[in-house]
C-alpha positions, -999 to +999 in steps of 0.1 A: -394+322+502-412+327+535-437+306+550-470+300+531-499+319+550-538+322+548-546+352+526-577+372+516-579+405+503-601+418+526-603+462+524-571+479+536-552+452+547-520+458+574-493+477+557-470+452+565-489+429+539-477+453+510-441+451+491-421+482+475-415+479+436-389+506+421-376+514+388-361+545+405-385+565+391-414+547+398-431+533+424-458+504+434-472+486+463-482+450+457-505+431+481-499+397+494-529+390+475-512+397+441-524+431+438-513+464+430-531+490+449-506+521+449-486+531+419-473+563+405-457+569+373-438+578+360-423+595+395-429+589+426-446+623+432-466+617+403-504+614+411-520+578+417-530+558+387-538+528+411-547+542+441-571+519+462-547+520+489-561+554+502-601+547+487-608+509+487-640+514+464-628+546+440-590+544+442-582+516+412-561+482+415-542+460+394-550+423+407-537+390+395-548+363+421-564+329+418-599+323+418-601+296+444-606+318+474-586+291+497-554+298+484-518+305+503-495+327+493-455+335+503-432+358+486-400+369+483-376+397+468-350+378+438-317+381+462-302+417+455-333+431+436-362+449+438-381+421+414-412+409+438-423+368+438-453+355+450-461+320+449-497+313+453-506+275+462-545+259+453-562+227+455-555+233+419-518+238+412-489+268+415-481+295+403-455+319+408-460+354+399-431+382+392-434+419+399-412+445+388-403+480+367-382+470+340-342+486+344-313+488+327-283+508+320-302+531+304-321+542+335-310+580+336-311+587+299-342+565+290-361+551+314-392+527+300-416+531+326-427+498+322-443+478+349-441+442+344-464+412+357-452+377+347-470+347+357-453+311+354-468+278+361-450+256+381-474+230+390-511+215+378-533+236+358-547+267+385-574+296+374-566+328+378-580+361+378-568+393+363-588+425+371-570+462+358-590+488+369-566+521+361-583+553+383-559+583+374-554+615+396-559+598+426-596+580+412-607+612+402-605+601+366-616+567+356-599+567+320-611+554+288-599+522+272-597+509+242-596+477+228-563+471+198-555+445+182-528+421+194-539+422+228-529+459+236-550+479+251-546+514+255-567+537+287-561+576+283-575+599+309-567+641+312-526+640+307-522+602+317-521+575+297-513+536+299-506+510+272-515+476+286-503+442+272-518+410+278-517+373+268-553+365+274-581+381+263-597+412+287-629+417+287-635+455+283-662+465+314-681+500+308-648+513+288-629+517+319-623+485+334-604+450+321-614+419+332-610+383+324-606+344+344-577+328+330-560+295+332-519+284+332-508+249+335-473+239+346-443+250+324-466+276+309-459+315+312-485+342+304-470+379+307-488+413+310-472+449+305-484+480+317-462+509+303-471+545+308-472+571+286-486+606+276-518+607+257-503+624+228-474+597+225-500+571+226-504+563+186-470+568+178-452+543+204-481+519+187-466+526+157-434+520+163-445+482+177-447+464+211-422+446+229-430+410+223-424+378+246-390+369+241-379+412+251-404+410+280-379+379+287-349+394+284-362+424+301-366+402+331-330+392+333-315+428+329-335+442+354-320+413+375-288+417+365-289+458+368-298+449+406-278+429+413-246+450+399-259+477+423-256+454+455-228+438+445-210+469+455-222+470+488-193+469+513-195+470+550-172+466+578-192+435+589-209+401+572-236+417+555-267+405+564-301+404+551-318+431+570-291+458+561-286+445+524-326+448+522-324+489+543-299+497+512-321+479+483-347+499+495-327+530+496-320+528+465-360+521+450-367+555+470-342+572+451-349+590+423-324+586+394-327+614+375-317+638+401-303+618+430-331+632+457-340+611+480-377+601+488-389+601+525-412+577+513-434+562+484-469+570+498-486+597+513-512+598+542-507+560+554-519+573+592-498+574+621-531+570+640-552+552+631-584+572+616-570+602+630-555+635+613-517+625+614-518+621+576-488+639+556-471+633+518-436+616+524-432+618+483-403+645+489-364+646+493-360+660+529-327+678+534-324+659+571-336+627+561-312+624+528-278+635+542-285+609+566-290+583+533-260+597+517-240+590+552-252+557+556-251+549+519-216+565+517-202+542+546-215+508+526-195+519+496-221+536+476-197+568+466-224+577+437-256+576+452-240+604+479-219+626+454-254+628+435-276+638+464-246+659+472-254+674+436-290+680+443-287+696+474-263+721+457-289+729+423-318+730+447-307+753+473-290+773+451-297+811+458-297+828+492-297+808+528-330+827+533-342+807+504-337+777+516-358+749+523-361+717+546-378+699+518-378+695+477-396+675+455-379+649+439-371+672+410-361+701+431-394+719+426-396+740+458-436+751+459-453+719+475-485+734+482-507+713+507-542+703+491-566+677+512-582+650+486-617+652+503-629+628+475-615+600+493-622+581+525-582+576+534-565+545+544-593+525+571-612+557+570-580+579+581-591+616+567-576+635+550-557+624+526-528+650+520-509+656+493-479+685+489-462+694+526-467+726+542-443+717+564-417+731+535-420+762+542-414+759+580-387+775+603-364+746+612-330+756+620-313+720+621-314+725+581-274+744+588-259+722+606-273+688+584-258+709+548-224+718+566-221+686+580-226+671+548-200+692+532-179+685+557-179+645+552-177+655+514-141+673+524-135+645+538-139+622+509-116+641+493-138+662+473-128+699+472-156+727+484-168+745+450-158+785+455-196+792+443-209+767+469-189+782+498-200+812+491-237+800+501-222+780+529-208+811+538-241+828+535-257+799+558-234+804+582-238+841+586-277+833+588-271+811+615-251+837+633-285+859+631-315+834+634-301+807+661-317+825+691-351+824+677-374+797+681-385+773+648-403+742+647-379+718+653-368+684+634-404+676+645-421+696+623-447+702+651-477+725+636-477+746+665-458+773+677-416+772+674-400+766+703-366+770+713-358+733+709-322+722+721-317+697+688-317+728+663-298+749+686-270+718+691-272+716+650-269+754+648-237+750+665-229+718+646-229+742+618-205+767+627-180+744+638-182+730+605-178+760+583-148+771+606-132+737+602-141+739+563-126+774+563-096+768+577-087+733+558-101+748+526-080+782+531-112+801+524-114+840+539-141+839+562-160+854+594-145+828+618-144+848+645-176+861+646-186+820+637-167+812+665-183+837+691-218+824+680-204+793+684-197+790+723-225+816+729-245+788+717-232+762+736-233+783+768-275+788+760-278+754+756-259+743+790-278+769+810-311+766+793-307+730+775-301+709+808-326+698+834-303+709+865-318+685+889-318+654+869-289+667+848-301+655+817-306+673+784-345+686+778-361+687+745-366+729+747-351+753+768-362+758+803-390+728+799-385+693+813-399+672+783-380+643+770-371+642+729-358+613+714-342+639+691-313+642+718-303+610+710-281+627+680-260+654+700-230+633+701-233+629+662-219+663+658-197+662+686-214+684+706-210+659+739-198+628+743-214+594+739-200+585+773-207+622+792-221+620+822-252+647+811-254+621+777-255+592+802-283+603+819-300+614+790-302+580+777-316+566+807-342+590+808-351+581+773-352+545+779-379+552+809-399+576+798-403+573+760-403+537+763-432+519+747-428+479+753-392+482+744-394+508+715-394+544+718-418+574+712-404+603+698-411+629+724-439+633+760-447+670+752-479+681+735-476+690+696-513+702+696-527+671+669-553+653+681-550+616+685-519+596+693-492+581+674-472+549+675-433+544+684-412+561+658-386+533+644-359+556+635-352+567+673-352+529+686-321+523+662-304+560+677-311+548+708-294+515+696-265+540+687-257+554+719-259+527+739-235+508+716-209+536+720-216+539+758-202+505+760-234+488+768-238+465+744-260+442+757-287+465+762-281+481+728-285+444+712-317+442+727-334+470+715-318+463+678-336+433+680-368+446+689-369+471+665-358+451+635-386+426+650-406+458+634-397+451+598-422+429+578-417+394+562-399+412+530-376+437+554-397+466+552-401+493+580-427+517+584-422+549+598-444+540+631-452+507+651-486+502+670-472+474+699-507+469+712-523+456+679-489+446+662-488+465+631-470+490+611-482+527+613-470+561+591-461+557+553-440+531+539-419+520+532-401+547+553-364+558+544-354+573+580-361+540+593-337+519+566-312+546+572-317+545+608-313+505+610-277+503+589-263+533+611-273+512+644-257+480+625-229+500+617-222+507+655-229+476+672-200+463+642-176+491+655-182+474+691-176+439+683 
């Protein structure tokens, strides 16, 4: 359990102050404070039904914290879990309370969708305070509750609806609110359960009968024990430590189960500056952000999670290459239409509040060479390339072939006009090397000698066009002299060396001028946003990378540390740092960054 700290719940607190609860289908931010002020259910896409997070005064909460305003507080994840401690300390007593979704083996068929809040006394006799304020569709519905007997409550709003237990009373405020002080003394344990479900299913799960004490109980200890199982088969090359165990955990909560996406994130529009525009939806599976999960996921022993993703990938894209996009929602629903929430004020006043990307339906060519790659380290695993799935692979490849002299928008999504950045053209070629290499092992009939061509042609653009001549260093877009931290992964694919001269120099560059008190920006060219944003996590850890394989292993330790210095007190990364003011920027908590952190682990191991 960390260290007890001062707390207050104060509007908007850091982002850092919040922890991640997962069921794997659903999501929830809880407060230092003991309160939940994001949750979607029952997906992680699904609209807010507490959503003060992005509106402090319309957005909802679920609170449990004491009423003695001079409290402390520490917390803790259960080792191996996703189940969320907070101990809160009074004049009076203490109390510890639990957080989590309630999973078992029945996850994919059945999951419960049950939120669970569990406070124990451990100490004296403290009061408490429990405010649920439910505010569906991201507060633009405050739902109406009803009072049952048996201390079940039930609050229903347009297609959303949540059953809440509790034992102690709730005062019923304006038919939309519960409310109520209560007290615990030592050895005592008072448990509430929030479990959604749709309106229309309401009467009939009432029916049917509650779960009582002694299954909210034993609900606890399978949800333990589920986790548990699922890091247990963690393996990696070196002593696993916290930090990395936690970057997996947390992989894991942002996956969703039924369909083995992968989540960017569980929020949307936490800002990457600070009351400025930089607000996007991370609520999707990313095509580039989850083959690097399945990678790093695949080299700590987690075979499932990848073949799964690997699954998704192939239902999703399914079609044409021309159809294919750099983003899906969580279900593989391809139209995520971009609609600003002007009803609310945004995280500290940070407008607007986004939700859908548009971003899905940009021009980014590094898209072919992340899906051949990742059917390539598939081959490699010994699975065997479907003969319907290389035909699309085929397809992509012949796309590539066609498209990889025209500009896109890069892995940057920058919203303004494509550019002929080096990264998609080195992945372009990353592609084709691939599909030759999967052609030739998998004794598939195929245009590898028009791959090939389009292969070196490639290359030779990128070495006339791609390199600075007089500092010899690769540039972010052909003919310009902009850094991009995005060149950090060209030796990935093989396209140069870690230890190359050009590579070399690259790196040194980097370290100079994206450096930001020992972390790194992502890029020094203008994307046409206003505002500025902080140091982007994931390209501290690939810088971390290369400098491990380049031998210089010193250095490469001392930017690790830095950057996991980033994480909060749980071992959660944003996707952004501020280092002026110290805190976490972007949404959270942020997969790239997790995935980032055990691939730089990985290679500082492979150095020892």
């Amino acid at each position: 359990m960390n260290d007890l700290l001062n707390t207050s719940a104060a509007p908007y607190p850091q982002i850092e102050e919040y922890a991640l609860i997962s069921d794997c289908h659903c999501t929830a931010l809880v407060s230092r404070s003991g309160s939940i002020d994001w949750c979607c259910m029952p997906r992680i896409d699904d609209d807010s039904l507490f959503g003060r997070l992005l509106d402090w005064k319309k957005g909802g909460f679920c609170a449990i914290t004491p009423t003695d305003a001079d409290y402390r507080s520490s917390r803790r994840y259960l080792p191996g879990t996703m189940m969320l401690e907070t101990r809160f300390c009074t004049s009076q007593g203490e109390v510890i309370l639990h957080d989590f979704f309630a999973v078992d083996e029945n996850i994919l068929e059945h999951p419960r969708f049950d939120l669970i809040r569990i406070v124990d006394g451990v100490s004296g006799d403290m009061e408490l305070h429990a405010d649920i304020f439910p505010r569906f569709d991201y507060g633009e519905i405050a739902p109406r509750i009803r009072r049952h007997e048996g201390g079940v409550y039930t609050a229903i709003g347009s297609n959303k609806g949540l059953i809440i237990q509790a034992e102690v009373p709730l005062d019923v405020v304006r038919h939309r609110d519960l409310s109520a002080n209560f007290r615990i003394a030592a050895g005592q344990r008072l448990r509430f359960v929030l479990q959604f479900q749709h309106p229309e299913l309401i009467e009939s799960t009432l029916a049917r009968g509650l779960p009582d004490a002694r299954w909210i109980d034993g609900e606890c200890e399978r949800t333990r024990s589920w986790w548990a199982e699922w890091a247990n088969r963690i393996r990696a090359p070196f002593e696993l430590d916290a930090q990395t165990l936690r970057s997996a955990i947390t992989l894991k909560s942002l996956t969703f189960e039924r369909t083995g996406a992968v989540a960017a994130a569980a929020t949307t529009s936490l800002p990457e500056s600070p009351g400025g525009q930089r607000n996007w939806d991370y609520r999707f599976s990313w095509v580039r952000d989850s083959v690097f999960t399945v990678r790093a996921l695949h080299e700590l022993g987690c075979e499932r999670e990848a073949d799964r993703f690997h699954q998704f990938i192939e239902r999703s894209s399914a079609g044409s290459a021309d159809e294919l996009q750099i983003m899906y929602g969580v279900d593989g629903k391809r139209r995520l239409t971009e609609i600003e929430l002007d009803w609310l004020e945004g995280y500290r006043k940070s407008k607007p509040v986004r939700i859908g990307n548009r971003a899905a339906k940009q021009v980014q060519f590094d898209i072919y060479g992340e899906l051949l790659e990742m059917a390539w380290q598939s081959h490699e695993s010994g699975y065997l390339t479907d003969p319907d799935y290389w035909n699309f692979l085929e397809d992509v490849l012949d796309t590539v072939c066609e498209v990889w002299q025209d500009r896109d928008h890069g892995i940057w999504e920058m919203r303004s006009e494509p550019e002929h950045f080096v990264h998609s053209k080195v992945m372009c070629w990353a592609a084709l090397r691939r599909g030759i290499m999967l052609a030739q092992q998998g004794g598939f009939s195929a245009s590898t000698e028009r791959w090939a061509k389009c292969r070196d042609d490639i290359r030779m653009a990128i070495e006339t066009r791609g390199i600075d001549p007089l500092r010899g260093i690769f540039v972010q877009a052909f003919d310009s002299n902009c850094l991009d931290a995005a060149l950090l992964l060209l030796p990935r694919v093989g396209f140069v060396a870690y230890d190359d001269p050009r590579m070399m120099k690259t790196v040194d560059a980097i370290c100079v001028g994206l450096d930001r008190q020992g972390l790194l920006l992502r890029y020094d060219g203008q994307d046409n946003l206003p505002g500025n944003e902080g140091v982007f996590l994931p390209c501290t850890f690939w810088l971390v990378i290369c400098l491990a394989h380049q031998g210089r292993r010193e250095m490469a330790w001392e930017y690790y540390q830095r950057a996991i210095a980033c994480a909060n007190d749980l071992g959660l990364f944003s996707e952004e740092y501020d280092v002026d003011n110290r805190e976490m920027l972007g949404n959270f908590p942020q997969a790239l960054t997790h995935v980032s952190q055990i691939m730089a682990r990985l290679a500082l191991a492979q150095m020892d």
